[in-house]
Backbone as a ProteinNet text record, in pm:
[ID]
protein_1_A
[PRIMARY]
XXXXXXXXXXXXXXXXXXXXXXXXXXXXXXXXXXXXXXXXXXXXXXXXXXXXXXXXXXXXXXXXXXXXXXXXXXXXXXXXXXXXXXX
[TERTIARY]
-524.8	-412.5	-289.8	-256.2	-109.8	-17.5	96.5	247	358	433.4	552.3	675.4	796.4	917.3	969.9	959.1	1067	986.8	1028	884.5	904.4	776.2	751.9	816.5	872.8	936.1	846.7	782.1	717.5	798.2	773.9	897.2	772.9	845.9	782.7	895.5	834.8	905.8	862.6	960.6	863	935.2	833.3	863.9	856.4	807.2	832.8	701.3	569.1	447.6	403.3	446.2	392.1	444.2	403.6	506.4	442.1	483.1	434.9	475.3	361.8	387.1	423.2	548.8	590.4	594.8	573.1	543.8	624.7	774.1	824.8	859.9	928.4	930.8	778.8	693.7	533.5	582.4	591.2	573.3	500.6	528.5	411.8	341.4	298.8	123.6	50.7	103.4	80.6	22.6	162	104.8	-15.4	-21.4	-117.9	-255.1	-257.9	-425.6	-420.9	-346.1	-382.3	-384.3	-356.3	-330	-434.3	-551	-684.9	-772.4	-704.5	-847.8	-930.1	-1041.1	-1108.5	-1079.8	-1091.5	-1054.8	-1158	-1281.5	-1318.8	-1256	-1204.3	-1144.7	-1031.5	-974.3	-836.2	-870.8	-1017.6	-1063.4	-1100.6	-1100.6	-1191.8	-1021.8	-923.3	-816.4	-721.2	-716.7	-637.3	-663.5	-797.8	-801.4	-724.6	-716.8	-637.1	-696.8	-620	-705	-729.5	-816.2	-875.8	-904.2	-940.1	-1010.2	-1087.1	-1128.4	-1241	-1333.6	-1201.8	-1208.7	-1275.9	-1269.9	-1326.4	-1219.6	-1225.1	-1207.9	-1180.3	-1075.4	-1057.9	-1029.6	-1030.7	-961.5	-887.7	-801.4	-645.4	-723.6	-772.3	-771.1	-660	-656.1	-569	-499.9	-481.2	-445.1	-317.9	-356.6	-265.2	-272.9	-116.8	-76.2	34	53.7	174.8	260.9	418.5	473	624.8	688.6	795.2	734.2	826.7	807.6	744.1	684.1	662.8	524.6	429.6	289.3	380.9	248.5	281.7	136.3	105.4	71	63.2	-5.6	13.4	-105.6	-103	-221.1	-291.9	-367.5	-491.1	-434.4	-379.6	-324.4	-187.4	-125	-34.4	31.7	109.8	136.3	246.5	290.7	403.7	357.6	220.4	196.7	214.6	199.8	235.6	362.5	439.4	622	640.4	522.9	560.8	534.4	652.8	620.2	569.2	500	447.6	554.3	522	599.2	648.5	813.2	870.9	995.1	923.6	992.2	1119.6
1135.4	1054.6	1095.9	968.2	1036.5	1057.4	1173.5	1142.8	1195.5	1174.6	1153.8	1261.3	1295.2	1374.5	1299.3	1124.6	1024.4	883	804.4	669.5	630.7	622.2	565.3	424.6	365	292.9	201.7	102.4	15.6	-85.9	-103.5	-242.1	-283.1	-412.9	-512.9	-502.4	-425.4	-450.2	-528.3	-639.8	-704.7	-637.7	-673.4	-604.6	-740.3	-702.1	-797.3	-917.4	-816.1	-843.7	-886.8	-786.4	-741.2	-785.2	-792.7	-753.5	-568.3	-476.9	-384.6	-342.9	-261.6	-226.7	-32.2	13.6	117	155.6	292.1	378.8	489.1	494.2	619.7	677.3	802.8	838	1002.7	967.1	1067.5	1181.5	1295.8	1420.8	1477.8	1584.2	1654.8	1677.1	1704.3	1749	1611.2	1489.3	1321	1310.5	1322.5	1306.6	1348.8	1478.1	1572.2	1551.5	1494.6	1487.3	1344.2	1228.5	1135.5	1121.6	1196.9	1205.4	1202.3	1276.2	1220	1196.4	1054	1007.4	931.1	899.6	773.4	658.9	570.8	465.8	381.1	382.4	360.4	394.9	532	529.9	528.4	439.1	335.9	208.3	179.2	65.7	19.4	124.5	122.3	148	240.5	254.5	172.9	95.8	-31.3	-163.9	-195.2	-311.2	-372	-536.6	-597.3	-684	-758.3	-826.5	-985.3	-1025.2	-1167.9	-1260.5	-1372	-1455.7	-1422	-1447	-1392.3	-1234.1	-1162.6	-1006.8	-900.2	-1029.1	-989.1	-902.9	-789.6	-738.9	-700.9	-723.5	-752.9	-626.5	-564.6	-477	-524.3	-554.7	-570.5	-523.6	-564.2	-506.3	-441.1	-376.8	-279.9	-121.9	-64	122.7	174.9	275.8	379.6	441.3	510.1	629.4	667.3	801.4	859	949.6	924.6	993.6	988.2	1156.3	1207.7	1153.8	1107.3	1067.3	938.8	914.6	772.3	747.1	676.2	606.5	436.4	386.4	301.3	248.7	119.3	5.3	-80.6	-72.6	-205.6	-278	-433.4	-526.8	-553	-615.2	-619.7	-744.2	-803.7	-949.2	-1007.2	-1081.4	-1086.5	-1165.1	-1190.5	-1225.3	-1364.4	-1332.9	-1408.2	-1562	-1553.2	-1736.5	-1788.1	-1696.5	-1794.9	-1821.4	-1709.1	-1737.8	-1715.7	-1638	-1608.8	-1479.2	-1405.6	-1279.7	-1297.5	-1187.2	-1205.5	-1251.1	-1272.7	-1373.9	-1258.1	-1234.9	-1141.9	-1070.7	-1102.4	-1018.2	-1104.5
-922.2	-962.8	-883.2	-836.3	-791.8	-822.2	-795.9	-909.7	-860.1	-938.1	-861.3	-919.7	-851.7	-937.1	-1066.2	-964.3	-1058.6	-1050.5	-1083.4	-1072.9	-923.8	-903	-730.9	-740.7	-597.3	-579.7	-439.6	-474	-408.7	-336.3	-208.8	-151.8	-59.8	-52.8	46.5	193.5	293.4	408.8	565.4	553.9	638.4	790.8	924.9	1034.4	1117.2	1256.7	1314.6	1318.6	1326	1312.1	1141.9	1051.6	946.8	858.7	705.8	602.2	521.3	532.1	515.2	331.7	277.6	173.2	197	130.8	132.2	-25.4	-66.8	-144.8	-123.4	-211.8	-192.8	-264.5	-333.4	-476.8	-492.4	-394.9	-460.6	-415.3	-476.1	-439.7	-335.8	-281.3	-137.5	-166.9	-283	-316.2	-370	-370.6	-391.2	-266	-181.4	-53.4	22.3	30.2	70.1	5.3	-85.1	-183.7	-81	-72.1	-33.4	165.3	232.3	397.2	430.3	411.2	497.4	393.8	297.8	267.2	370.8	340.7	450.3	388.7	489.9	458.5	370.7	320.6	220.6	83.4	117.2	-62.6	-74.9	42	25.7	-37.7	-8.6	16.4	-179.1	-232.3	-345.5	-479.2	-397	-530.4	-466.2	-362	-324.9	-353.7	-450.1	-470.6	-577.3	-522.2	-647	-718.6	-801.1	-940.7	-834	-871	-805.5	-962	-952.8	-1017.9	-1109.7	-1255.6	-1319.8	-1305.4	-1310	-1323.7	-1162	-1059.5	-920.6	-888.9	-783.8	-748.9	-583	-497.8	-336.5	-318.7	-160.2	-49.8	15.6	14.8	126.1	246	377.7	468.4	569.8	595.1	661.5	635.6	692.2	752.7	644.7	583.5	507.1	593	580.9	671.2	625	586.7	542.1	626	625.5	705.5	646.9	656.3	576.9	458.8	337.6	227.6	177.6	258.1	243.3	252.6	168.5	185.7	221.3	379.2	376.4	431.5	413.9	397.2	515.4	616.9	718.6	682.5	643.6	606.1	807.9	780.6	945.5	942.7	880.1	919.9	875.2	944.5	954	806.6	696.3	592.5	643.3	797	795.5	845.6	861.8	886.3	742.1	612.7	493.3	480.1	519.7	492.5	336.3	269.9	119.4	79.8	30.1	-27.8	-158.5	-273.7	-408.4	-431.1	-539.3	-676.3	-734.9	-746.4	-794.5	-680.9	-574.8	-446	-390.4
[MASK]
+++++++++++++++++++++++++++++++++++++++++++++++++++++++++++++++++++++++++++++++++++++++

């Protein structure tokens, strides 16, 4: 489990290519349990809720650096021109 000093703080940052998901707020020993997972068991505590209780993988690369878990998706978000609902 991961955790934090104070509640983690999730943003949607889009780049030029990307819209990237950032994770900041986790403690160094958050960090450190999570720096070399494989990417399968990104693949397995990164999924999100789908349709009738299914279950997806976001394709694309975790990588953490200074304080920050971040998030680049394998494809680009900006041909929809829509961030989630909320953002």
């Amino acid at each position: 489990m991961l955790c934090a000093r104070a509640e983690p703080r999730i943003q949607w940052v889009p780049s030029a290519e990307r819209i990237n998901v950032e994770v900041s707020g986790l403690d160094d020993a958050a960090l450190a349990a999570v720096r070399d997972w494989p990417a399968e068991k990104w693949a397995r505590a990164a999924r999100r809720p789908r349709a009738a209780g299914q279950r997806a993988a976001m394709l694309g690369a975790w990588t953490t650096e200074a304080r920050v878990l971040r998030f680049t998706p394998q494809f680009s978000a900006h041909a929809r021109r829509r961030l989630p609902r909320g953002i």
